[in-house]
PDB file of the backbone (N, CA, C, O) and the ligand in Angstrom, with CONECT records:
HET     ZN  A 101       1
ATOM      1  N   UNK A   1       2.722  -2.461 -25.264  1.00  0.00           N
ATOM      2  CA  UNK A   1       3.255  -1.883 -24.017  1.00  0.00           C
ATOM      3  C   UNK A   1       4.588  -2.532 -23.651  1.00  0.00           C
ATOM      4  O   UNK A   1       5.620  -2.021 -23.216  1.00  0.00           O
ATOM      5  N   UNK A   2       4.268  -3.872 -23.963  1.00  0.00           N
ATOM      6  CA  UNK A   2       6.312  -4.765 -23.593  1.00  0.00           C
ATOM      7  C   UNK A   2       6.718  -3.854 -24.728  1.00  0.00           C
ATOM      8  O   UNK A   2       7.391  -2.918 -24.296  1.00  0.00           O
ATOM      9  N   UNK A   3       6.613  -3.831 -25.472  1.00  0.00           N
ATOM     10  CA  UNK A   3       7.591  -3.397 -26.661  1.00  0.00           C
ATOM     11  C   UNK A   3       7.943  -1.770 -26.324  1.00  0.00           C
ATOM     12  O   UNK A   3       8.902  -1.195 -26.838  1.00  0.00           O
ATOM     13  N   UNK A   4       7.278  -1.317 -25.651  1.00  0.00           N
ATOM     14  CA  UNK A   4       7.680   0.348 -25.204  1.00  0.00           C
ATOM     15  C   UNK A   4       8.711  -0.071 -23.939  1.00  0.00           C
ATOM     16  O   UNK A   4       9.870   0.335 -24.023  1.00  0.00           O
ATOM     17  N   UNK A   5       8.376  -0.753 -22.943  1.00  0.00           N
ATOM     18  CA  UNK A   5       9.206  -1.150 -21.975  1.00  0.00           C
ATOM     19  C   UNK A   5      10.616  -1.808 -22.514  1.00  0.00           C
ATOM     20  O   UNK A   5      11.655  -1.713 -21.860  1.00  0.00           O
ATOM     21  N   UNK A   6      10.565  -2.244 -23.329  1.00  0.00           N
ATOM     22  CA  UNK A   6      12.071  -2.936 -24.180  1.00  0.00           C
ATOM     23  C   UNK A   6      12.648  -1.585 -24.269  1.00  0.00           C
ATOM     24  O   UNK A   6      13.489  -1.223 -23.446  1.00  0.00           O
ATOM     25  N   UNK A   7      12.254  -0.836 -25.199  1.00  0.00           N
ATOM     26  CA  UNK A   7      12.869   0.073 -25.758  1.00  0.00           C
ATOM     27  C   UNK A   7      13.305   1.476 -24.685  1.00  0.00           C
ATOM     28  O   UNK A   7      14.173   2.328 -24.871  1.00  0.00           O
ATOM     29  N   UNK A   8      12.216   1.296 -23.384  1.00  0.00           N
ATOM     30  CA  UNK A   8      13.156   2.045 -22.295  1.00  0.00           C
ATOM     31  C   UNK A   8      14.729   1.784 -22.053  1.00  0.00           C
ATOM     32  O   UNK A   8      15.746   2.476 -22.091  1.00  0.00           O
ATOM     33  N   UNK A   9      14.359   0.187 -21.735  1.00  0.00           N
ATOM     34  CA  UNK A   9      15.444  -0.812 -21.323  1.00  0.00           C
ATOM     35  C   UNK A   9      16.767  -0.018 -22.118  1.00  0.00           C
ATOM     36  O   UNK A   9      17.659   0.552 -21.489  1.00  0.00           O
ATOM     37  N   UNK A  10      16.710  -0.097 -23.565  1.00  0.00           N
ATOM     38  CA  UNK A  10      17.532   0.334 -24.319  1.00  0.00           C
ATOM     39  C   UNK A  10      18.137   1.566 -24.377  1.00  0.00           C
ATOM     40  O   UNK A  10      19.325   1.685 -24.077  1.00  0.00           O
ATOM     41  N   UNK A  11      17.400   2.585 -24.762  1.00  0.00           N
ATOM     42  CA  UNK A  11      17.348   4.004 -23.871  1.00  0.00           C
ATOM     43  C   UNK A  11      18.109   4.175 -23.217  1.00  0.00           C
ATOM     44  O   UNK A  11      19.158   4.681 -23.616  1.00  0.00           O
ATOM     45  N   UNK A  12      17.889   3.770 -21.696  1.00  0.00           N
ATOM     46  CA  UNK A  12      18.410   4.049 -20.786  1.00  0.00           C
ATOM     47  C   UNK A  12      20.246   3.487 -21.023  1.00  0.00           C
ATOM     48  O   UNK A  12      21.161   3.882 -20.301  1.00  0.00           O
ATOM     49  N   UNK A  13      20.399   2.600 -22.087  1.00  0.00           N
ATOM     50  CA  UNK A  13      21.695   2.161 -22.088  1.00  0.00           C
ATOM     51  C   UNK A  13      22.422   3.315 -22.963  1.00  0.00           C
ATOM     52  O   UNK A  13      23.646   3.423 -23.042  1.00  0.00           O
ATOM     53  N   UNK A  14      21.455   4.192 -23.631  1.00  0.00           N
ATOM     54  CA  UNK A  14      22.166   4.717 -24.695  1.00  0.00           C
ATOM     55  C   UNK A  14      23.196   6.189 -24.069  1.00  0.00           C
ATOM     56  O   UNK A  14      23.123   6.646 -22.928  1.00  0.00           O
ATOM     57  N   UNK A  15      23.954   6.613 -25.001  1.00  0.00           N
ATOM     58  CA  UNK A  15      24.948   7.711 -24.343  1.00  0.00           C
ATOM     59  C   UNK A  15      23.924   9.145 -24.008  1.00  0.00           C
ATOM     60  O   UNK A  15      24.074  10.044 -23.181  1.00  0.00           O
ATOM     61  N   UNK A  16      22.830   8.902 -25.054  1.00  0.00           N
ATOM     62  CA  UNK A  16      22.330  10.566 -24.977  1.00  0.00           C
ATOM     63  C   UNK A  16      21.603  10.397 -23.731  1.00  0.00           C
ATOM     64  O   UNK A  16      21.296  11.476 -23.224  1.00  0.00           O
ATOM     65  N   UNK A  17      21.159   9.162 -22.953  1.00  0.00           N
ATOM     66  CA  UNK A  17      20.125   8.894 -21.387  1.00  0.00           C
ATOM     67  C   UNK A  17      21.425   8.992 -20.847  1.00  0.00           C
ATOM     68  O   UNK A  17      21.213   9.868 -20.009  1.00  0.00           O
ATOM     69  N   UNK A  18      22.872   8.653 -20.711  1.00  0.00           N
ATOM     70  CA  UNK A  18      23.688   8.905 -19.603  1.00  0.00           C
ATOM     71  C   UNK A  18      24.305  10.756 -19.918  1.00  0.00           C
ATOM     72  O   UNK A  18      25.371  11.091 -19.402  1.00  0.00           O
ATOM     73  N   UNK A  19      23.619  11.631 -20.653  1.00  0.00           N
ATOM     74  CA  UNK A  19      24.350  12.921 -21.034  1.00  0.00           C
ATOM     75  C   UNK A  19      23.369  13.736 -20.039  1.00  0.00           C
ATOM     76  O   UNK A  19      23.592  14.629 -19.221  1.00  0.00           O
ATOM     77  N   UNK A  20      22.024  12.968 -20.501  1.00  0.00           N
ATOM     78  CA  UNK A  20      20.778  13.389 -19.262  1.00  0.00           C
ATOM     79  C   UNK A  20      20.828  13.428 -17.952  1.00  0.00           C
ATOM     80  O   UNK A  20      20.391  14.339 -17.249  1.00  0.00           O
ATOM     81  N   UNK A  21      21.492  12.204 -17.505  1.00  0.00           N
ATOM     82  CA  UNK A  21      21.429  11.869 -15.980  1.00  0.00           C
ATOM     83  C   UNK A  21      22.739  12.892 -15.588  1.00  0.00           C
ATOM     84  O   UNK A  21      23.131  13.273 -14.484  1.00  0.00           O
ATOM     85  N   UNK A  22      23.231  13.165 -16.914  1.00  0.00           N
ATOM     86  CA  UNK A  22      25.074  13.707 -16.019  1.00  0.00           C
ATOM     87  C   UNK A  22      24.335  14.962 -15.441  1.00  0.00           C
ATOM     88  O   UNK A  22      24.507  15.282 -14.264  1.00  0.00           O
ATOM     89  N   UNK A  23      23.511  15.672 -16.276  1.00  0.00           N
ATOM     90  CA  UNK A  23      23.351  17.250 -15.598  1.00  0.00           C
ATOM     91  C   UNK A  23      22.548  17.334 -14.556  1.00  0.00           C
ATOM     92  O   UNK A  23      22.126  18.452 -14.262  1.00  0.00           O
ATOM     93  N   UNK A  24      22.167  16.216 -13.786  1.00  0.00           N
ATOM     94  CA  UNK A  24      21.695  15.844 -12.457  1.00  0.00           C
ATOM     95  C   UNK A  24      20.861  16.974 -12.233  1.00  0.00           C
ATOM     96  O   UNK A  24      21.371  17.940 -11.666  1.00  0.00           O
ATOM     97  N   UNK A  25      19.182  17.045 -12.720  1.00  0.00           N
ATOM     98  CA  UNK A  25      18.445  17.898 -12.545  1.00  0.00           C
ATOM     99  C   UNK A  25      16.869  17.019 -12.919  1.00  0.00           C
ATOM    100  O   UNK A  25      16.509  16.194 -13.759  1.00  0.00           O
ATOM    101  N   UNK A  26      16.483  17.465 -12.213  1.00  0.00           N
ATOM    102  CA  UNK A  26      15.506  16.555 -12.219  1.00  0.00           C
ATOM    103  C   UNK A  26      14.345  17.668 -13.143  1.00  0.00           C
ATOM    104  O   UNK A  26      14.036  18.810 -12.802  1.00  0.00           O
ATOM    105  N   UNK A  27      13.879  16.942 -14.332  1.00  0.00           N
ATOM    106  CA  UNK A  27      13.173  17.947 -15.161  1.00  0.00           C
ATOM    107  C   UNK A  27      11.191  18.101 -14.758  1.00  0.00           C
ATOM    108  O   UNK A  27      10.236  18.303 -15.509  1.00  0.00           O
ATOM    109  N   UNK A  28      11.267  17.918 -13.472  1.00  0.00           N
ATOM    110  CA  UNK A  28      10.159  17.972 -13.037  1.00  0.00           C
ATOM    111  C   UNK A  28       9.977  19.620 -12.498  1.00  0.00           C
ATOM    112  O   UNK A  28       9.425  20.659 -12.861  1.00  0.00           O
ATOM    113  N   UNK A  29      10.947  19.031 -11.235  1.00  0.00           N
ATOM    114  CA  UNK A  29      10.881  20.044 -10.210  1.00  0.00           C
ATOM    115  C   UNK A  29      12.052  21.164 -10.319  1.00  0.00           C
ATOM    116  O   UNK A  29      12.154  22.379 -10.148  1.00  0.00           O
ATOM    117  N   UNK A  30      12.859  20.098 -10.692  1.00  0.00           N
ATOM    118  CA  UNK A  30      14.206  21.129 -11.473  1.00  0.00           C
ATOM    119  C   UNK A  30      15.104  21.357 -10.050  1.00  0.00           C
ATOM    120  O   UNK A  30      15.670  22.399  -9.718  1.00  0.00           O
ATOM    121  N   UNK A  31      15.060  19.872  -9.192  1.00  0.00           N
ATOM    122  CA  UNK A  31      15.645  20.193  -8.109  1.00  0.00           C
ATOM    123  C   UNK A  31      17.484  19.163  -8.690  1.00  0.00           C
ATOM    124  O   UNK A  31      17.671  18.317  -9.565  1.00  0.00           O
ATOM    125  N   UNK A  32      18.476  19.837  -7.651  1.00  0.00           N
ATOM    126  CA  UNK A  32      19.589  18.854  -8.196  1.00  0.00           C
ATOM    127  C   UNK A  32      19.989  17.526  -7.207  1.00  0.00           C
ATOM    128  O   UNK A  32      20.182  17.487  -5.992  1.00  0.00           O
ATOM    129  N   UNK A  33      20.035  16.388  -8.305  1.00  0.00           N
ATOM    130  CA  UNK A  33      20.062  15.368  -7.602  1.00  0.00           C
ATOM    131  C   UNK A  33      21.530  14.711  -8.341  1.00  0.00           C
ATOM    132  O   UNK A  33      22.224  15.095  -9.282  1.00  0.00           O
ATOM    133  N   UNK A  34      21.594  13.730  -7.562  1.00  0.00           N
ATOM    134  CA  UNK A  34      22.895  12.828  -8.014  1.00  0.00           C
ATOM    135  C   UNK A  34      22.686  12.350  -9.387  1.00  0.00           C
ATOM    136  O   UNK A  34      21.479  12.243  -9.606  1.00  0.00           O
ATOM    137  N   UNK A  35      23.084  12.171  -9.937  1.00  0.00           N
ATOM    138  CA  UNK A  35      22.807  11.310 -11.489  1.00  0.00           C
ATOM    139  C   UNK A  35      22.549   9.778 -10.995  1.00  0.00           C
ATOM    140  O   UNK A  35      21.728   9.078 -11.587  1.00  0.00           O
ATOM    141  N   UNK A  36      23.221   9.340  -9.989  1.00  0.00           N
ATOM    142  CA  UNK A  36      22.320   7.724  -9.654  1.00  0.00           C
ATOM    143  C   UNK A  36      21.175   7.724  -9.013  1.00  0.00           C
ATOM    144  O   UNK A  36      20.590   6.666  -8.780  1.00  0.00           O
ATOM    145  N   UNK A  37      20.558   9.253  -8.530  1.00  0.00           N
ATOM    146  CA  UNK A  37      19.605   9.023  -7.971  1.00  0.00           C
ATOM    147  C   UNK A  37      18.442   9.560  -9.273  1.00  0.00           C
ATOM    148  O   UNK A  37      17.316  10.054  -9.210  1.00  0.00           O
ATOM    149  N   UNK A  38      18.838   9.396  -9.778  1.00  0.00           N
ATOM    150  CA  UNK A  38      17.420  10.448 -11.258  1.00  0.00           C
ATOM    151  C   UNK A  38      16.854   8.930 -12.158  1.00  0.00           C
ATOM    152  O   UNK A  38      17.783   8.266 -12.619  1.00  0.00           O
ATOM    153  N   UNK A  39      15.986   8.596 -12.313  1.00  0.00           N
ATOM    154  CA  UNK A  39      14.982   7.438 -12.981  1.00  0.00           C
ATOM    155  C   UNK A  39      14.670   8.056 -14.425  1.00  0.00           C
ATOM    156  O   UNK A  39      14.707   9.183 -14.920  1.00  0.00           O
ATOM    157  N   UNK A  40      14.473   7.275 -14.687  1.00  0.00           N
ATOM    158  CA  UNK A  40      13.311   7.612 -15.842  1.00  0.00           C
ATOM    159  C   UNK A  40      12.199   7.621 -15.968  1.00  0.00           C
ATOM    160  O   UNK A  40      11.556   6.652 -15.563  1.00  0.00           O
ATOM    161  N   UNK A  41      11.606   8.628 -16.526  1.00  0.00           N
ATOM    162  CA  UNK A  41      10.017   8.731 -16.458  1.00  0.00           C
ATOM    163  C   UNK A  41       9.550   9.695 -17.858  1.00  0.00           C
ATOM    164  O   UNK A  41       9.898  10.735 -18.416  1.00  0.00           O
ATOM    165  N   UNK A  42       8.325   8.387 -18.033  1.00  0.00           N
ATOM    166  CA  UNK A  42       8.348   8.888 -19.245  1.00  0.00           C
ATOM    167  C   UNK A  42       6.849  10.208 -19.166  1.00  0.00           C
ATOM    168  O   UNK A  42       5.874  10.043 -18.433  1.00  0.00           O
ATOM    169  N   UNK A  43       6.963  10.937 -19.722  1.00  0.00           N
ATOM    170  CA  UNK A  43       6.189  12.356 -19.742  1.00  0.00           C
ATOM    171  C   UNK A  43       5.107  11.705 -20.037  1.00  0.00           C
ATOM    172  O   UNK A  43       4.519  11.468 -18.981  1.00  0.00           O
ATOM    173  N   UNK A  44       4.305  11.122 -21.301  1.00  0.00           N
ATOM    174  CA  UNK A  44       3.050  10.547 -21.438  1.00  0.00           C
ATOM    175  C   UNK A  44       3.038   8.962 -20.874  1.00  0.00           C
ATOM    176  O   UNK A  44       3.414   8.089 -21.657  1.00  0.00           O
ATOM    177  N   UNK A  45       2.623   8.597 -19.563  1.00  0.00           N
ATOM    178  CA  UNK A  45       2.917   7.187 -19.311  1.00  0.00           C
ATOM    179  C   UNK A  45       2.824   5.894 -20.352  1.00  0.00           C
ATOM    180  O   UNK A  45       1.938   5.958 -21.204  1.00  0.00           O
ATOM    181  N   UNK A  46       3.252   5.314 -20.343  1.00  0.00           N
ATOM    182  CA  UNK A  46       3.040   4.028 -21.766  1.00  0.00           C
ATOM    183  C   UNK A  46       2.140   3.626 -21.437  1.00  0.00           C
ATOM    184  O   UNK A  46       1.678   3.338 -22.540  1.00  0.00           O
ATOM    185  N   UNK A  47       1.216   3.247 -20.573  1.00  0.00           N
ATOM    186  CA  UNK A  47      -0.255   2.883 -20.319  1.00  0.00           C
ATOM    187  C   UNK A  47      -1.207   4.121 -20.718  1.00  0.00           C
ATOM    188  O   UNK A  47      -2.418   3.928 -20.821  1.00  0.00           O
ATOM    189  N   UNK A  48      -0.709   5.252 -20.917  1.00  0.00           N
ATOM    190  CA  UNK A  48      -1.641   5.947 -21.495  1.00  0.00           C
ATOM    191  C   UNK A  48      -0.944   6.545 -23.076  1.00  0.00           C
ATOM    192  O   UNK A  48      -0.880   7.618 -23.676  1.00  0.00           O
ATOM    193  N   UNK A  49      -0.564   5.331 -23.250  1.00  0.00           N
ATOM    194  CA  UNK A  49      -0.159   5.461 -25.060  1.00  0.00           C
ATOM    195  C   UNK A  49       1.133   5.934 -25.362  1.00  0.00           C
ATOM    196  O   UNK A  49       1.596   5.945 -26.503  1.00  0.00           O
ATOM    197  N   UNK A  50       1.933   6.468 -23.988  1.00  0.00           N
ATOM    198  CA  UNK A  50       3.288   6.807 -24.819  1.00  0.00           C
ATOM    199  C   UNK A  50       4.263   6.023 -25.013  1.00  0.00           C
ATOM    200  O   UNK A  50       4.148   4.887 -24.553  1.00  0.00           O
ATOM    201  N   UNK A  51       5.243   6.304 -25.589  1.00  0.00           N
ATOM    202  CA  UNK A  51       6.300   5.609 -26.592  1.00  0.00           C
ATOM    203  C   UNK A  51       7.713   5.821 -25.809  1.00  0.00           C
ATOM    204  O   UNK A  51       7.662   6.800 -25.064  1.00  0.00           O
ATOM    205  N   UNK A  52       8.733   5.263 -25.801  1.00  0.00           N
ATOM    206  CA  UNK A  52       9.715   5.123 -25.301  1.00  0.00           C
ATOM    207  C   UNK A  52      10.864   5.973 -26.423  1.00  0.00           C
ATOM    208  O   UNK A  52      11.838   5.494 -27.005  1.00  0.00           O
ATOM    209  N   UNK A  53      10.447   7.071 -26.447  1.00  0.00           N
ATOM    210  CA  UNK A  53      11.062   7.898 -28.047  1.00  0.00           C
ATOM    211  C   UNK A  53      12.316   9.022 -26.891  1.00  0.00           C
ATOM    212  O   UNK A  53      12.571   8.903 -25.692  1.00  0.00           O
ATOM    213  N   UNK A  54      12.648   9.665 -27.549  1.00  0.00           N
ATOM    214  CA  UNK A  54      13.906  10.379 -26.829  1.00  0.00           C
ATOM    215  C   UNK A  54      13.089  11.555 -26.145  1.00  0.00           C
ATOM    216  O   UNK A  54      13.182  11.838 -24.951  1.00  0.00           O
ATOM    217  N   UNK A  55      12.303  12.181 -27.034  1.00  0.00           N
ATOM    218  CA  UNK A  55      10.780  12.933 -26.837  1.00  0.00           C
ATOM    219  C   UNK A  55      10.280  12.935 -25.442  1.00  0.00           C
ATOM    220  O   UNK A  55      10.171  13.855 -24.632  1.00  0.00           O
ATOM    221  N   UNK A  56      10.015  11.732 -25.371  1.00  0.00           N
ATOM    222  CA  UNK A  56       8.978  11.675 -24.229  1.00  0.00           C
ATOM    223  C   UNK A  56       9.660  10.540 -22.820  1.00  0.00           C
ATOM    224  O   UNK A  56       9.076   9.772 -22.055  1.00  0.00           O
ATOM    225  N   UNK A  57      11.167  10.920 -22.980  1.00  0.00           N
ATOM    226  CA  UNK A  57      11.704  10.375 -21.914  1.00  0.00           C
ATOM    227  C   UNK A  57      12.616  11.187 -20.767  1.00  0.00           C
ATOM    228  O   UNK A  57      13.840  11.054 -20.752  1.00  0.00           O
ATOM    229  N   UNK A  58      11.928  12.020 -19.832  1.00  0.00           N
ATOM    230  CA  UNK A  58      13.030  12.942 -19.472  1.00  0.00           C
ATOM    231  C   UNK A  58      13.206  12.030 -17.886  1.00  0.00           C
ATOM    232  O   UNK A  58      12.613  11.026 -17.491  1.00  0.00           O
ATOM    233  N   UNK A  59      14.410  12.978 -17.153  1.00  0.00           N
ATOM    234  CA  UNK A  59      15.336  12.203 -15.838  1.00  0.00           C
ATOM    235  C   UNK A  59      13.998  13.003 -15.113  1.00  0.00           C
ATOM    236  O   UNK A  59      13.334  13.900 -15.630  1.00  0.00           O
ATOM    237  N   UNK A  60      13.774  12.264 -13.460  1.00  0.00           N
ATOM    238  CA  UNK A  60      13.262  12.463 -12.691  1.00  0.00           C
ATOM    239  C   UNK A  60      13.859  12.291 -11.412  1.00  0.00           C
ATOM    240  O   UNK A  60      14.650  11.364 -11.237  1.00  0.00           O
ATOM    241  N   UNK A  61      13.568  13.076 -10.503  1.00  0.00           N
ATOM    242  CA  UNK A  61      14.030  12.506  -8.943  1.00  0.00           C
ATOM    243  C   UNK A  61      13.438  11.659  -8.796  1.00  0.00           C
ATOM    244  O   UNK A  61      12.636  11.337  -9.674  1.00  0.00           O
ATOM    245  N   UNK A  62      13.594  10.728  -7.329  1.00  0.00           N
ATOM    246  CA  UNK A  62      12.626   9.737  -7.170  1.00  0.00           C
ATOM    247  C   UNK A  62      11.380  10.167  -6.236  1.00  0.00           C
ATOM    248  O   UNK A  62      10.343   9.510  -6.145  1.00  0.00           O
ATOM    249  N   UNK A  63      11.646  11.374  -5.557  1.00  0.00           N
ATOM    250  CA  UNK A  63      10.252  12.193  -5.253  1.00  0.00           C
ATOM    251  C   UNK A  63       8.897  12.251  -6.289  1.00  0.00           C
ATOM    252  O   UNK A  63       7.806  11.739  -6.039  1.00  0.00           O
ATOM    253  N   UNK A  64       9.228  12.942  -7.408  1.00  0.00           N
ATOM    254  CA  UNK A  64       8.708  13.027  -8.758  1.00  0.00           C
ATOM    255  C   UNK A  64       8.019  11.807  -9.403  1.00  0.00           C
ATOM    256  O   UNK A  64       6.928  11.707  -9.964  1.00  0.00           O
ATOM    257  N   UNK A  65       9.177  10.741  -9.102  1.00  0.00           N
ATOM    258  CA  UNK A  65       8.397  10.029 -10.076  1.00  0.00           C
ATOM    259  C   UNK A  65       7.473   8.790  -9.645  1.00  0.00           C
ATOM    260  O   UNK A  65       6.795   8.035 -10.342  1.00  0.00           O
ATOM    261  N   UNK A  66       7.708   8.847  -8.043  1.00  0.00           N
ATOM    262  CA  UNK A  66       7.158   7.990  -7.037  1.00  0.00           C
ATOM    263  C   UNK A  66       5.694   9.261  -7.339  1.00  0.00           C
ATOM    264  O   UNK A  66       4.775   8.790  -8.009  1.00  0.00           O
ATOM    265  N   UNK A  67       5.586  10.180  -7.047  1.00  0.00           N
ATOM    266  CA  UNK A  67       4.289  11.007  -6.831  1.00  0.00           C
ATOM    267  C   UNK A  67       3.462  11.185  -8.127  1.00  0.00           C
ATOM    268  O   UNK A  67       2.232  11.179  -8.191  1.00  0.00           O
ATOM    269  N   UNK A  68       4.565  11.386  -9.418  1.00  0.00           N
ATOM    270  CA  UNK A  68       4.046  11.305 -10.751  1.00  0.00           C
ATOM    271  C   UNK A  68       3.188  10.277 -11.249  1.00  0.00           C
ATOM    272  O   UNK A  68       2.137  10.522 -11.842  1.00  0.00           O
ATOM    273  N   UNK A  69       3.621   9.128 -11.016  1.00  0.00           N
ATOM    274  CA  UNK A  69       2.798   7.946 -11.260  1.00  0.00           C
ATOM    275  C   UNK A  69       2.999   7.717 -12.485  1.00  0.00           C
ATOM    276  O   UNK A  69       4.045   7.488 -13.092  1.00  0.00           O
ATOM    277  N   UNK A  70       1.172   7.843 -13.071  1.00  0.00           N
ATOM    278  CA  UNK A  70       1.006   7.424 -13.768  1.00  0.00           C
ATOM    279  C   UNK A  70      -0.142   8.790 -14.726  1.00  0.00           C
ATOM    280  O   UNK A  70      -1.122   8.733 -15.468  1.00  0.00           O
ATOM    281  N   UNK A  71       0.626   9.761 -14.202  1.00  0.00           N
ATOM    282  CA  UNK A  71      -0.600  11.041 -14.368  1.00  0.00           C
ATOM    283  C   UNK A  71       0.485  11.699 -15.905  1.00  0.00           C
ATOM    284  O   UNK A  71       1.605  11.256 -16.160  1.00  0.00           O
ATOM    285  N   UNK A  72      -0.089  12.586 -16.559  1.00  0.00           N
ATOM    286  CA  UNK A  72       0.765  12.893 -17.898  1.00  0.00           C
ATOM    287  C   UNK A  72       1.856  13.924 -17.140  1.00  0.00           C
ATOM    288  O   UNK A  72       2.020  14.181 -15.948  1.00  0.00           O
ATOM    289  N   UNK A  73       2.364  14.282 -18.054  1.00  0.00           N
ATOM    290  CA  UNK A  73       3.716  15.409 -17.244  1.00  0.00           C
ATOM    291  C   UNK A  73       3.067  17.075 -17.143  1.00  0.00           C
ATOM    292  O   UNK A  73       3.696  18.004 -16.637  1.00  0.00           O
ATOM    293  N   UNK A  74       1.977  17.169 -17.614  1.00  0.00           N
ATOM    294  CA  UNK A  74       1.623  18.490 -17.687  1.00  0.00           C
ATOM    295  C   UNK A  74       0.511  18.235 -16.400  1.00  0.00           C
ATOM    296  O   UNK A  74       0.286  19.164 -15.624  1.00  0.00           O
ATOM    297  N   UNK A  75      -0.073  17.089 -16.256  1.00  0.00           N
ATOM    298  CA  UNK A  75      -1.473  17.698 -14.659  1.00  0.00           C
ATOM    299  C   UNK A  75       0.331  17.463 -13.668  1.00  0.00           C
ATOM    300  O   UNK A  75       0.290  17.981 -12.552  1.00  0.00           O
ATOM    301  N   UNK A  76       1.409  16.932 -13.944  1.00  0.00           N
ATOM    302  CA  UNK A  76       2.214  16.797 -12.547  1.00  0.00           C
ATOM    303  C   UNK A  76       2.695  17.876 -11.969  1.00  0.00           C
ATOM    304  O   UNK A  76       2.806  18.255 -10.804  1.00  0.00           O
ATOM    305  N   UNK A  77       3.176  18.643 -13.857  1.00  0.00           N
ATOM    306  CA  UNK A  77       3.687  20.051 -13.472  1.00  0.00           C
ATOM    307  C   UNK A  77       2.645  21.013 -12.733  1.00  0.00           C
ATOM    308  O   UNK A  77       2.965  21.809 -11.850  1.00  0.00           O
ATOM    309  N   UNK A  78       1.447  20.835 -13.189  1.00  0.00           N
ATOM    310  CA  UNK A  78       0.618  21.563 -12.588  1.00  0.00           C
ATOM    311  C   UNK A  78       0.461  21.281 -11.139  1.00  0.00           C
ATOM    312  O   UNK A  78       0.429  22.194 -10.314  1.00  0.00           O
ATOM    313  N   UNK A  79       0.356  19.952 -10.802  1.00  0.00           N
ATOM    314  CA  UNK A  79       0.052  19.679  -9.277  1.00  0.00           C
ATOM    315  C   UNK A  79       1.838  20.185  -8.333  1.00  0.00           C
ATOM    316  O   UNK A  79       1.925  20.460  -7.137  1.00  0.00           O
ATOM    317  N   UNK A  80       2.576  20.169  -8.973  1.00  0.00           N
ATOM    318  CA  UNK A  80       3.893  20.619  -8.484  1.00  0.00           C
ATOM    319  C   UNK A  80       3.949  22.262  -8.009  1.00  0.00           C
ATOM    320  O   UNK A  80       4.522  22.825  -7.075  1.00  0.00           O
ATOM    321  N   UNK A  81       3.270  22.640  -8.865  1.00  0.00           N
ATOM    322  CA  UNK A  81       3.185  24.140  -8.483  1.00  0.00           C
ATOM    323  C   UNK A  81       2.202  25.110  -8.418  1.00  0.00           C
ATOM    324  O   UNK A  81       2.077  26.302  -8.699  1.00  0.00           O
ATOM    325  N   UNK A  82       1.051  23.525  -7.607  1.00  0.00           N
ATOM    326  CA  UNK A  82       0.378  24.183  -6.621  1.00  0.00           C
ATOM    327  C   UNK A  82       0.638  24.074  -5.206  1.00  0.00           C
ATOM    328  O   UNK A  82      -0.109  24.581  -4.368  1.00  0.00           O
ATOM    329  N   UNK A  83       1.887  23.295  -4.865  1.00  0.00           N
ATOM    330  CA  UNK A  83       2.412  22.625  -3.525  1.00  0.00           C
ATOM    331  C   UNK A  83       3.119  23.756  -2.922  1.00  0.00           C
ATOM    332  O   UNK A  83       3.680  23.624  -1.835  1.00  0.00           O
TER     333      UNK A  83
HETATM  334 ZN    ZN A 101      11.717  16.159  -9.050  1.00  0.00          ZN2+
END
């Protein structure tokens, strides 16, 4: 799990995570936010086995990813649009 958290760390330094944040959309809700306000969040949480891969790292608002937790990206989408 450190070793998935390293490799966020990294990620997030790389050009293709700042090409993400530029189109300031949050791939949850798909609302538009600032690019300093969008996090990272990873779609399968690393406590429930996911990997810090390009795959499974999309931008989030901080609505999203404060409410997302720690739930996979498909029950969030679902709980998103039952709201
Ligand atoms: Zn959102």
């Amino acid at each position: 799990m450190e070793r998935e958290r390293r490799k966020a760390k990294l990620l997030k330094g790389s050009a293709w995570w700042k090409n993400c944040l530029g189109r300031g959309v949050c791939a949850y809700c798909g609302k538009r936010v600032h690019p300093t306000a969008l996090t990272m969040d990873h779609k399968i949480p690393i406590v429930r086995g996911g990997t810090s891969s390009r795959s499974n790292c999309v931008p989030a608002c901080a609505e999203c990813n404060q409410n997302k937790q720690n739930l996979p990206a498909e029950v969030w989408r679902t709980l998103l649009a039952q709201r």
